[in-house]
N, C-alpha and C positions, 0 to 999 in steps of 0.2 A: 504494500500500500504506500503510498506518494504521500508524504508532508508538506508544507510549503509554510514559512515560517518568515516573517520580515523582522530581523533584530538590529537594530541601530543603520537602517538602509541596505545593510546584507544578506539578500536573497540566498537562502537557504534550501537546499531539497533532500529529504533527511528520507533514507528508504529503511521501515520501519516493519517489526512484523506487527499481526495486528494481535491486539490484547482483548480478551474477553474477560470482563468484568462482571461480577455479580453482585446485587446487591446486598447491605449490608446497613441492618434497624439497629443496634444498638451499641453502645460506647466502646464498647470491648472491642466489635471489631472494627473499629475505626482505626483506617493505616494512616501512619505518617511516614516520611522519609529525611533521610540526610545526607548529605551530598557534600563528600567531603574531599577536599584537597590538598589537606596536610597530612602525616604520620602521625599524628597525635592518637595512638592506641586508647588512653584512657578517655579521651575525649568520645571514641565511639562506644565504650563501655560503657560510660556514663549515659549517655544515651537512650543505648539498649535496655540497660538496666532500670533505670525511670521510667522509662516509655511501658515498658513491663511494669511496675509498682502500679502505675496509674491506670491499667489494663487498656493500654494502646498497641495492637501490631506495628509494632517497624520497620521497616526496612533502609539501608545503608547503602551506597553505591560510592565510590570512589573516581574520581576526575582527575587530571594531569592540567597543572596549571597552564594560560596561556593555550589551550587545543580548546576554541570555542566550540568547534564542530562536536566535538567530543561528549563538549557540557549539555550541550543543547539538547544530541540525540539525547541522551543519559535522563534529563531532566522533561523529554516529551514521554521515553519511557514508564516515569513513574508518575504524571499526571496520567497515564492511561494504564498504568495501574491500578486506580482511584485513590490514591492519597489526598487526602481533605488536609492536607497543612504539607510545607516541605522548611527544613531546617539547611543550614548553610550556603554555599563554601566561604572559607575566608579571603581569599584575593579578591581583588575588587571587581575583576575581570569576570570573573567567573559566576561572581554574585549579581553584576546588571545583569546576564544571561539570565539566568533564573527569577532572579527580581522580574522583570522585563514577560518572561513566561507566565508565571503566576500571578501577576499584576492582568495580563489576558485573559486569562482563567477564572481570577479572581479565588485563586488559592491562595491562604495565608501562607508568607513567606515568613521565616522569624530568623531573624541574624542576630550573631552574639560578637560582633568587631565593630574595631575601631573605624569610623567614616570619615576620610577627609572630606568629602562634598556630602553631608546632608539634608536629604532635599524629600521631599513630603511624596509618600509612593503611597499610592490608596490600600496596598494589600499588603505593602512589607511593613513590618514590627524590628525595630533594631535594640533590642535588650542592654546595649552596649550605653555605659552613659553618652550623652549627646557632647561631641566635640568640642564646641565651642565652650560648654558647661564646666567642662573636664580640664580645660585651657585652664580656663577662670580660676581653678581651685589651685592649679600648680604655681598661677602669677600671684596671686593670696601667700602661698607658701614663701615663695621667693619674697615679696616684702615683709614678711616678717625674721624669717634667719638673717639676707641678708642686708647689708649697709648701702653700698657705693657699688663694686666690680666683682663683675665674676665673670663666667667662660662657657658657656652652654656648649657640650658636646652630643653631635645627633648623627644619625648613618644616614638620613636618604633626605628627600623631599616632605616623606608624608611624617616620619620622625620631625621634621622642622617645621610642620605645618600645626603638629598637638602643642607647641610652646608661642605658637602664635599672641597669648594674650602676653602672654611674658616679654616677647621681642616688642609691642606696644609700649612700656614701660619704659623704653630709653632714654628718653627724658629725664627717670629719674635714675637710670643705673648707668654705670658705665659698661656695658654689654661685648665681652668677645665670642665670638664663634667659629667651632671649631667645627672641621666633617669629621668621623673615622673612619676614613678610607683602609682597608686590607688588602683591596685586588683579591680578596677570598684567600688570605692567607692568613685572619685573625691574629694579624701583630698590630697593635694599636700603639707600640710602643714610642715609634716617633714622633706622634700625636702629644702622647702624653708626657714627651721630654719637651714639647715646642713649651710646652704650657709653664712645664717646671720651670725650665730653665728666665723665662716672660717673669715667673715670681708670683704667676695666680693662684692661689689658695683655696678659693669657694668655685663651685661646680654646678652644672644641674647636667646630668644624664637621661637621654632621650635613644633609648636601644630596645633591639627585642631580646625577650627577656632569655633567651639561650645563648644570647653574648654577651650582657652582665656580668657572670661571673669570670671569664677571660678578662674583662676591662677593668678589673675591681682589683684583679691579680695582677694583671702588670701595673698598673697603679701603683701599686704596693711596692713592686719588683722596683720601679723607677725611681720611689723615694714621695709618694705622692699621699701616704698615707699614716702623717704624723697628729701631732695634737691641734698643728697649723692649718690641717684640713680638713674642707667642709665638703657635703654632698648632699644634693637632692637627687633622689631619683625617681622617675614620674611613672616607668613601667609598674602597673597594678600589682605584678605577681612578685616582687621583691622577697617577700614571704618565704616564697617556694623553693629560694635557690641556697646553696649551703653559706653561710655569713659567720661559722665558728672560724675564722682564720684572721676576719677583722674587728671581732670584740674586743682584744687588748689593744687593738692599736693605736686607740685615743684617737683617732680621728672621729668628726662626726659624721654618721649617716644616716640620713633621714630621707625614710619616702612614703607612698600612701597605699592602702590595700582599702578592697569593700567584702573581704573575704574573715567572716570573724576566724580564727580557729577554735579560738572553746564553746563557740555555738552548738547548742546541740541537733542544728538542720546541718551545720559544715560536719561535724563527724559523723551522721547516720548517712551522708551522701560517701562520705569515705567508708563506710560498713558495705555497702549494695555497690558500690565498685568492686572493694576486694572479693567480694561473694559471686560477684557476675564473672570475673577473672577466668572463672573453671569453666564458663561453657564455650569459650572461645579457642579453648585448644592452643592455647599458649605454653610452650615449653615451660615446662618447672622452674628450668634457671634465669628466664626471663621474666619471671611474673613479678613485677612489684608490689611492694605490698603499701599501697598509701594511705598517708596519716595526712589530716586534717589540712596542714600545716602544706601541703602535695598539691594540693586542687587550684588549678590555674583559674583565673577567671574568666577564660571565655568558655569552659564547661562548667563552670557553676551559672555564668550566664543562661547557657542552651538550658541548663536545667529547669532553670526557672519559668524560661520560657515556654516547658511544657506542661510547667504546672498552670502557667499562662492561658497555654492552649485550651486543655479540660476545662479551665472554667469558662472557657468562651463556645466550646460546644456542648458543653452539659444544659444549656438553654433551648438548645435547637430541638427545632420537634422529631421524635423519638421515633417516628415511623420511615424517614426518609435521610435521618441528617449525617450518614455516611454513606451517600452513592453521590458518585460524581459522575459518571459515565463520560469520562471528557477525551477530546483528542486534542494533539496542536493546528489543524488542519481547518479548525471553522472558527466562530467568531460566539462560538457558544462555552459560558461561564458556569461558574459550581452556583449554585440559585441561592444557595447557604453560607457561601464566599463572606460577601457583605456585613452580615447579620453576627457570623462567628467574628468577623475584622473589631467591628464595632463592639461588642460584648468585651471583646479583649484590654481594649484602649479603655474602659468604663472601670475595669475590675483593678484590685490593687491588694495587696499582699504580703508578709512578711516572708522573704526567701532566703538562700543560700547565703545571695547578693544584698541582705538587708531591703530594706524598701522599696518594693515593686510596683511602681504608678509610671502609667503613660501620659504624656500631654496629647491633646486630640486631633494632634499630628504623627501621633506613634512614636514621637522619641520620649528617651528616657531622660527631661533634665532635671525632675526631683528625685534625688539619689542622696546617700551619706555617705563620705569617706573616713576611716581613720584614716591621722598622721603619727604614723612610728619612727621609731630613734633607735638604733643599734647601741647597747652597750655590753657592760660585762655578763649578763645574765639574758643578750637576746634581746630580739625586739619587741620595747615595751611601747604603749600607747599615748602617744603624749599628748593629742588634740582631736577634735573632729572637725570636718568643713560638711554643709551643707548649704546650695544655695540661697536659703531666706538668713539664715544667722551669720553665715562665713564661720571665719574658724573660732572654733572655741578650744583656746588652749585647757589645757586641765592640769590637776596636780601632778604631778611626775613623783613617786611611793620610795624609786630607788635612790638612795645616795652615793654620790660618785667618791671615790675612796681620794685623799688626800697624799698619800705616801707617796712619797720621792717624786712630787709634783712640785717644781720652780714655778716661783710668780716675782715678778718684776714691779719693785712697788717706785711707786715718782713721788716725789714729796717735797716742796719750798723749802728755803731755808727764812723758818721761823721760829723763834726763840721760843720756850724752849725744848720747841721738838724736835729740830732739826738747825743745826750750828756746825758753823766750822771747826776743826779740833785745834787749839794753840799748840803748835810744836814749832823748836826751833831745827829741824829734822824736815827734808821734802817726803811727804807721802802721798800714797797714791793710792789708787782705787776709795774702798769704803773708808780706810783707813784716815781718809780726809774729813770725815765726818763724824758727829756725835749730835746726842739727844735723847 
């Protein structure tokens, strides 16, 4: 059978077989799907394993980033499967493909990343806080740590575009920025001797969060990680990556997470991961076993967004509200599309991600962030941001130990705390002085 499919002016002819679909009255067997284009193993387990909890069929399919033709078939596939909702990919390419289909359709689309261009799609839901929101909260941060200069280091375009509220502030900062170019070689080192050797101190890092930890380490390597140094870092998942190597180092590092770990939604999502683990037929030696502390946030994200889902089709009527009988070939939509869109953006929640409300555009801009602080005992909590309040710093519990810590005291010479010593002897240094 012949598709014929117009996605962004490119005429498409997708030869497809044809799918017989049957219908399907009740919740249980409502299929969704996800459409993935990373390696992120836990992120599909998560999935499965939720979509299971909440008694949803799913299915998962797998794309190659950059091969539209690819997406497209893939994604006309499992709307004529009948999937009443599709979940991802993360590149952006691959998400207007599918945004773009199920926006035709009028199948809910639900994405859990970060969007440089966000722009109001009648059928897609971005779980993801809203970009410019999320800006806002990192320039908040940056006024309050820092004074005058610092140095923003970012790897691409769309990494430069999340500190956009921050580069607006030049005015009041003295702003340098740096790329970290590799050539794919993950030596960032030159980068961060330009910086040393310049005499900058305070930082914000703008990376994905599986080069963090490279960048944190030559950092260190280079002489970048003393009592003299400051760091923001804006990636969510900071949480997730190993930080026992920089707790003594007296440097400070501070970054933000919407992921609590002692919640008791973030470790029963890590109980039904490690539990689903077994039916995937993963090697013994490969299985991880993850703790709380593990769960990235664009699959705590997806999660929520399927708790999202349920409650926006558990409304529908109960005789028809999982048959879509759809193809990509006509100009005919799921009837229930709209109806489930709308219930969605209405409902609000407490999830993995803390507070789940859409604005009635489908972004997410009312959201709470903690901001954490690396020290000897790990990262504690040391503020919150949320849109209407900004940040509300809070008590900090831990005390930073004093031992074999130098301070540099300045003090006039005022009688009689501070005088010059009468000798008929030249001295020097302290020895000049008395009080």
């Amino acid at each position: 059978m012949e598709y014929i499919f117009n996605y962004h002016k490119m005429h498409i002819i997708l030869l497809l077989p044809i799918i017989v679909v049957f219908a399907k009255s009740n919740l249980e067997d409502c299929l969704i799907g996800l459409v993935q284009d990373d390696d992120d193993l836990i992120k599909k387990i998560a999935f499965s394993a939720k979509a299971e909890e909440i008694g949803l069929e799913s299915e998962i399919i797998s794309v190659t980033p950059f091969h539209s033709y690819n997406t497209l078939a893939e994604t006309c596939h499992m709307i004529e499967s009948g999937v009443v909702a599709l979940f991802g990919p993360q590149t952006e390419e691959n998400s207007q493909i599918v945004e773009t289909v199920c926006n035709h359709k009028d199948i809910p689309h639900i994405e859990s990343r970060w969007n440089v261009n966000p722009k109001t799609v009648l059928s897609t839901i971005n779980m993801y806080p809203h970009g410019p929101t999320l800006s806002k909260a990192f320039a908040d941060l940056v006024a309050l740590k820092y004074d005058q200069t610092f140095t923003i280091f970012y790897e691409d375009n769309e990494s430069l575009a999340r500190v956009t509220e921050i580069l607006k502030r030049e005015r009041e900062f003295s702003i340098f920025i740096r790329q970290l170019e590799t050539n794919g070689t993950r030596n960032y080192r030159p980068t961060l001797k330009e910086a040393r050797n310049a005499g900058h101190t305070h930082f914000v890092i703008d990376c994905h969060i599986d080069h963090l930890s490279d960048i944190l380490q030559q950092a260190q390597q280079v002489g970048l990680m003393t009592s003299n140094h400051f760091y923001i870092v804006t990636n969510l998942d900071l949480q997730t990556i190993d930080l026992e190597p920089y707790k003594y180092s007296e440097s400070n590092i501070t970054g933000f997470r919407m992921i609590d770990p002692e919640a008791e939604a973030t470790n029963r999502l890590a109980r039904i991961i490690n539990k689903k683990q077994k039916d995937f037929e993963i090697d013994p030696s490969e299985m991880q076993s993850i703790e709380a502390h593990n769960i990235r946030v664009e699959t705590a994200l997806m999660v929520d967004g399927l708790t999202l889902l349920k409650m926006g089709l558990k409304d529908l009527p109960k005789a028809d509200r999982c048959v879509t009988k759809l193809t990509c070939n006509d100009e005919v939509g799921w009837g229930h599309g709209s109806s489930a869109i709308n219930s969605m953006k209405m409902s609000s929640f407490d999830g993995v991600t803390g507070l789940v409300k859409l604005d009635p555009e489908g972004f997410r801009t009312e959201f709470n962030l903690d901001i954490v602080e690396l020290n000897e005992t790990g990262l504690n909590k040391i503020a919150t941001w949320n849109i209407t309040h900004g940040l509300n710093v809070e008590k900090v519990a831990y005390q930073y130990s004093l031992e074999n810590v130098s301070f540099t005291v300045i003090t006039t010479l005022t009688e009689p705390y501070g005088m010059l010593t009468e000798s008929y002897e030249s001295l020097t240094g302290n020895a000049r002085y008395e009080g």
